[in-house]
N, C-alpha and C positions, 0 to 999 in steps of 0.2 A: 418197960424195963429201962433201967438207968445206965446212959453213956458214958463210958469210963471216957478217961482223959484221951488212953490211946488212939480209942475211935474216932475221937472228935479232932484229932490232929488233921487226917487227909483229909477231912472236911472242910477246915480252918483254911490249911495252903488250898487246896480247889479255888474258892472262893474269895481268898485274897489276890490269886494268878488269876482268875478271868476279869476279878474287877482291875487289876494293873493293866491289863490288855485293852478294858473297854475304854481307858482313861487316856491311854495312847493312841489309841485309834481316832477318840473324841478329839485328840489337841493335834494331831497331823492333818482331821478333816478339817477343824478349824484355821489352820494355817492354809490349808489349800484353797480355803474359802476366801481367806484375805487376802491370796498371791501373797502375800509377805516375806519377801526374800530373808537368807540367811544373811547375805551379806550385799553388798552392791558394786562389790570391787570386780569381779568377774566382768559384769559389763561397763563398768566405767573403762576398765581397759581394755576394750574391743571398738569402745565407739567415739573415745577420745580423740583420736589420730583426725577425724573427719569435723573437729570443731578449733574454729579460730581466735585468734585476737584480733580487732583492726583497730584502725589509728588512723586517723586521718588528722591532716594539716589544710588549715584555710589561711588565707591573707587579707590582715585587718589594717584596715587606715588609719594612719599615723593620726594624732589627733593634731586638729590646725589650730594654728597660735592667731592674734589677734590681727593677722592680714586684713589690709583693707579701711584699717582704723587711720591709718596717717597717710596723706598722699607722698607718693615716689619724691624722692631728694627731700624732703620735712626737715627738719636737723631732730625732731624726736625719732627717725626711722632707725637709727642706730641702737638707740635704747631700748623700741620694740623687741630688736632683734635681738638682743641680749636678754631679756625676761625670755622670749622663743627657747635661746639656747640653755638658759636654768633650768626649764621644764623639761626638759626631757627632749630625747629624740624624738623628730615628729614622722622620722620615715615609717612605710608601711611595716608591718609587724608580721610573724607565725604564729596562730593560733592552733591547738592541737585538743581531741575529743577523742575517747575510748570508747569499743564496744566490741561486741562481740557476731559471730556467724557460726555457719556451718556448710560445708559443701555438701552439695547433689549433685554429683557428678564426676567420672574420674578425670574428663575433663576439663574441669577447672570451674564450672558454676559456683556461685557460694552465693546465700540467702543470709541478708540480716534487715532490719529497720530503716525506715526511709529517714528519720529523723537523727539515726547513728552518721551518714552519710552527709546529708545534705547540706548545699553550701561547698561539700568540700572542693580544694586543687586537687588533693592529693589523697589516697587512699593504698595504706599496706596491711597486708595481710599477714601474722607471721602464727604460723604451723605449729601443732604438738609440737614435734619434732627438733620446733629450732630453729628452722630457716623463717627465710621471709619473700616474699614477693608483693611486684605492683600489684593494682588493681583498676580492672577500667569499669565504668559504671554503665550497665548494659540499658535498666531502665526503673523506674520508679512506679509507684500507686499509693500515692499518699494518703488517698482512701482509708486506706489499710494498712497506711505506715508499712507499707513493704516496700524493699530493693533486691534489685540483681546485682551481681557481680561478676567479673570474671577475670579469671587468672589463667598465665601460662605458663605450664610446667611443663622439664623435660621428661616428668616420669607421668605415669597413670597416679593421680591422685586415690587418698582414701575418704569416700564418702559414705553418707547414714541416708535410708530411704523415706517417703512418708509414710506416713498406717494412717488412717481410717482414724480422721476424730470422734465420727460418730459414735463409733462404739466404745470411748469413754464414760465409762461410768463415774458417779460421784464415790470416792472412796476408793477408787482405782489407785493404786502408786503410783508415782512419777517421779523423774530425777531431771532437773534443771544442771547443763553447764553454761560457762561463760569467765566474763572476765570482770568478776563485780569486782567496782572503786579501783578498776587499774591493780589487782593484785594478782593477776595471772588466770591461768585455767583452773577452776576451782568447780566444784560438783556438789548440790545440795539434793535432798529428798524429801518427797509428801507425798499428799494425794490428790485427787482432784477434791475440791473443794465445792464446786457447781459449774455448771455448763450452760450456755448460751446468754452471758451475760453481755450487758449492751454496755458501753463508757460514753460516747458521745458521737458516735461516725453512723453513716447510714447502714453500712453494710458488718458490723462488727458482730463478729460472733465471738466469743473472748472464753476460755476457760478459766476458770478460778482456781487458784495452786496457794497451797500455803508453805512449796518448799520457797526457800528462801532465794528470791531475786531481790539483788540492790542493783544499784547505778553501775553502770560498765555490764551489767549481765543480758543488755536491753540488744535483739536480732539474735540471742542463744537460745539452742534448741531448748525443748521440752522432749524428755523421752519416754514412750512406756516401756513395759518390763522386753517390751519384745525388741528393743534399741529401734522402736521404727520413734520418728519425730511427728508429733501429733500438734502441738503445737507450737509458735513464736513469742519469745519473750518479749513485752514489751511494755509495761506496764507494773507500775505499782500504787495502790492504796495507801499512803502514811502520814503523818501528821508531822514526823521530824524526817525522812526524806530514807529514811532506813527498813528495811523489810520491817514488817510485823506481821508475815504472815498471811496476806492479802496481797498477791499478784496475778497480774492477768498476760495469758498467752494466747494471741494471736489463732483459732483453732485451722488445722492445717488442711482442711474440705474447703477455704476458703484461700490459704495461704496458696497452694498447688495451682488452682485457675489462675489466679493473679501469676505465677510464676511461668506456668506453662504460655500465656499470652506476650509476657516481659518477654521469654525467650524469642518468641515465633515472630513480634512484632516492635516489640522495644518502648509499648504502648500497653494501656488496658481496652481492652473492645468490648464493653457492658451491651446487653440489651435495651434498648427502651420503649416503654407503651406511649407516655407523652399523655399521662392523667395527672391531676392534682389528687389527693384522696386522704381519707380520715377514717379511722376505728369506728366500725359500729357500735355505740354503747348502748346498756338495755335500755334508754328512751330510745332511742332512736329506733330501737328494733322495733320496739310495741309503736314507734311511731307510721314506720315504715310497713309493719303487719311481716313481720319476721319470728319463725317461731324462736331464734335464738340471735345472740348477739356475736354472731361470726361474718368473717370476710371484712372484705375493706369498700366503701364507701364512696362512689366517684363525686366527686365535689364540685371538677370544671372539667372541662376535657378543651383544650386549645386544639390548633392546626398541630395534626403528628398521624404519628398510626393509630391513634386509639379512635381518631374522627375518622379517619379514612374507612377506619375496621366499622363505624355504627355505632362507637360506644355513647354515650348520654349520661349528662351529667344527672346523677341523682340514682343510677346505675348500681349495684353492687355485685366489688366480683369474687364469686363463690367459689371458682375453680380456674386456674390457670394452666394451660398445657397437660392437664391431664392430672395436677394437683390441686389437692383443696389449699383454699387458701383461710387462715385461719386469724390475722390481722394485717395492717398495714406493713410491718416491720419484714415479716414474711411475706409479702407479695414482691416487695423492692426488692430484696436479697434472691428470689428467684426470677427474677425478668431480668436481675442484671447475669446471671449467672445462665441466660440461656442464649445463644449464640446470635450474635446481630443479622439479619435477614431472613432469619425463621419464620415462618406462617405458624403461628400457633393457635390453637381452641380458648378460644376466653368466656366463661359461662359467666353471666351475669342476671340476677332477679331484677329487672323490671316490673314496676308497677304490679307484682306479685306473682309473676309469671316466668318462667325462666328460657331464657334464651342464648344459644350460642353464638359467637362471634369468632369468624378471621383476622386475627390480625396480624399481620408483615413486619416485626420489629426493627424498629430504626437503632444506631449507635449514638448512646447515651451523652458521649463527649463531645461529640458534633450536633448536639440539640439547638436548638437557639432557644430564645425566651419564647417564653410561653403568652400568646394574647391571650386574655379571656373572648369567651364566644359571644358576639354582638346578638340582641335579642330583637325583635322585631318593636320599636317605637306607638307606643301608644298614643292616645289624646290625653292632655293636660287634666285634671282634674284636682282643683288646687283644695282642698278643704284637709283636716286633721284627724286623727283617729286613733281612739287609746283603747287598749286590749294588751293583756299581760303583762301588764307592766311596764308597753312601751305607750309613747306620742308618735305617730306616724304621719309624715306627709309623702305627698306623691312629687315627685323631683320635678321642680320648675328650673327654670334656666336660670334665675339666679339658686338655688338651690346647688344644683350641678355645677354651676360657677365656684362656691362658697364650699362644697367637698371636693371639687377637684374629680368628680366621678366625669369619667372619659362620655366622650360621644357614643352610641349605641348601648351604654348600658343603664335600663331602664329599671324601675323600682319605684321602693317607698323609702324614704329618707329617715332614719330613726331621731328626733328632734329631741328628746329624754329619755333617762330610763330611772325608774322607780328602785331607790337603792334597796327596800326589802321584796324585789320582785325576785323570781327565779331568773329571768333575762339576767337582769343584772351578776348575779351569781355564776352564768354561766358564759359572763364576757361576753353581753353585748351593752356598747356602749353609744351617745350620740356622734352621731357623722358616722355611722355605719348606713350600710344600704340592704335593706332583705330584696330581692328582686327573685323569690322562690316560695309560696309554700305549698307545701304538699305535694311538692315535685310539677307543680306547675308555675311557668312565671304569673308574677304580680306586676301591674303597673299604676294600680290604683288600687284605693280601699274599698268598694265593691268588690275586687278581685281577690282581697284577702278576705274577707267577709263572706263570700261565694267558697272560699277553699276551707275558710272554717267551719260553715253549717256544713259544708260536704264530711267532712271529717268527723265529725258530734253525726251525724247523721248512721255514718258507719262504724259506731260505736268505738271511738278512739280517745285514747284519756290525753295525747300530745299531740301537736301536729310538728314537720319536719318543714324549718325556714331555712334557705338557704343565703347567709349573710357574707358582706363584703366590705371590704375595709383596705381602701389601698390598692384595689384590684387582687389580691389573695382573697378568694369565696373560703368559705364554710359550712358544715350544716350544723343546723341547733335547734334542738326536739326542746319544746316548750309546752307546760300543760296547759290543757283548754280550762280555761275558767268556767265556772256552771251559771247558766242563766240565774 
């Protein structure tokens, strides 16, 4: 039977009310999904009050006129002195730099850039609010481009807390203050961009932000939606010196140690193992008989805790303190990050077998240089030997004379290397010294010639040399060439 118009009305609205309903419920889940605020005024003026300006003043020397040119009573000393006085004052001068902080603390702490700072006489602080005060400089880690500060106030300060970098997501919001180009307290918005990006420091873990940080915004926080500070501005990407959207913040799982240690000691107290080390790469893995290409690498192990603990060069360590370790970058950043005198577990695959180690962390700062470890002195055996690409000889005393390779460290002297070899490729060059393959020393070509059929013997497509240059070793997985 045919639907009159009437019928089909309450059908019509039905159906257009549930789809209105499904379409707002879809764009409110959506929004919640984003965190994407309505607006961001709420919390800029909640967490404002606890974010600064500083200034600081240094004192630059006068520049000196041509003293010295004409001896005392000359009759040109007069004339000198008047070209001196045309140029300008040469008394010492004020030089003054912008940047920005933020307190943690209602006692007066404030956190900004070691490079905002440094050098200075003089450092002021002046507040949302208006006011201003000194500042004294508690302590630095230029590591990390970070500093303390501290002020004193008669009142209880307004401060912002840290949250938890890690749980920053890519695509998270974020809201940068500070005081970009010297124009005040200003506040920009984005998101994260990406997370644990490296610039150029050992220990950098950076987050990437496309709200907009310029010049003057460099020690202002980074906030997430929760006003807790995740990470330290300090850093920008740009070709003319102005945001484009590419800046890096300090992440604040790394800012907090460093802060917590400035406070307690006015100093950084890193841990240290006291190994040299390098990335496993997949030759090296399949050289090593690794079924994957993780952990880091020991390459030398000098006098420290890592000899004391048993470690051995040629070592790789898989697990540190109870964590895997997953490269080089990540082994440094947790040994500095675990308290100086700890006995910690350090698991490492020897010769394919895995074994643990004690080792008692020394402090980083107080390391000295590192020797390499002296190997036990072969007999001479002067003849040449080419295999992959390289000339090898065994190190005679003029030899060792003519590279400059110290007393006890014994090898084969690289004499050429074949520009279309794989060596060459992989940066090894003559006046390099191998004194390692296959995780055993060499001091002769028998001995590399014995480490090579061992290796072809156990069905190995590279073997693992350990090269030296300068006293810095290396390892470098080279393939076996076929009969």
């Amino acid at each position: 039977m045919a639907q009159t118009r009437e019928d089909a009305t309450p059908l019509r609205l039905f159906w257009l009310t549930t789809l209105s309903m499904v379409l707002i419920l879809s764009q409110s889940l959506m929004a919640h999904a984003r965190g994407a605020p309505e607006s961001f005024a709420e919390l800029a003026e909640r967490i404002s009050p606890a974010v600064v300006n500083i200034t600081t003043s240094t004192t630059v020397a006068g520049r000196t006129g041509p003293q010295g040119i004409v001896p005392e009573g000359s009759p040109f000393e007069d004339f000198f002195r008047e070209f001196q006085d045309r140029n300008g004052d040469q008394s010492p001068r004020r030089s003054s730099a912008l940047g920005s902080g933020f307190v943690i603390s209602e006692d007066g702490f404030i956190v900004t850039n070691n490079h905002v700072i440094e050098g200075a006489d003089e450092i002021q602080i002046e507040f949302f609010e208006g006011f201003e005060l000194p500042a004294t400089l508690v302590g630095t880690d230029p590591n990390t481009d970070i500093a303390l500060l501290k002020v004193e106030a008669d009142n209880a300060l307004k401060y912002v807390n840290f949250g938890d970098s890690n749980k920053a997501r890519v695509g998270d919001w974020v809201m940068a203050m500070g005081n970009p180009l010297g124009q005040g307290f200003s506040v920009s918005a984005g998101i994260v961009s990406a997370r644990n990006r490296a610039l150029s420091g050992t220990y950098d873990d950076y987050i990437q932000t496309d709200a907009a940080i310029n010049r003057g915004n460099s020690g202002g926080p980074l906030f997430n939606m929760d006003g807790e500070v995740i990470g330290v501005n300090t850093a920008i990407l740009s070709p003319n010196g102005g945001s484009i959207g590419i800046g890096f913040s300090m992440a604040s799982n790394v800012v907090t140690r460093v802060v917590d240690q400035l406070k307690e000691f006015g100093e950084t107290r890193r841990g240290w193992l006291g190994v040299r080390i390098q990335d496993v790469t997949e030759d090296v893995a399949e050289a090593l008989g690794l079924s994957e290409a993780k952990g880091a690498l020991v390459s030398d192990v000098p006098e420290g805790p890592a000899m004391e603990g048993g470690m051995q060069a040629g070592d790789v360590i898989v697990s540190f303190d109870g964590v895997d370790v997953e490269d080089t970058r990540q082994l440094v950043r947790t040994v500095a990050n675990t308290p100086v005198g700890k006995t910690v577990r350090v698991m490492v695959n020897r010769d394919g077998t895995t074994q643990t180690l004690k080792i008692t962390l020394g402090r980083r700062e107080e390391a000295e240089s590192s020797v390499p470890a002296s190997l036990e002195a072969p007999a001479d055996e002067p003849q040449e030997m080419e295999t992959m690409g390289l000339t090898l000889s065994p190190l005679t005393e003029d030899l060792r004379e003519e590279l400059s390779v110290p007393a006890g460290v014994d090898g084969l002297a690289v004499m050429s290397v074949d520009e279309a070899s794989e060596a060459f490729e992989k940066g090894v060059r003559a006046g390099d010294v191998i004194t390692e393959a296959g995780q055993t020393a060499v001091a002769s070509v028998s001995d590399l010639e014995d480490r090579v059929a061992e290796a072809r013997e156990e069905g190995r497509k590279s073997i693992l040399l350990l090269v030296r240059r300068g006293g810095d070793p290396r390892f470098v997985a080279l393939g076996l060439q076929e009969d």
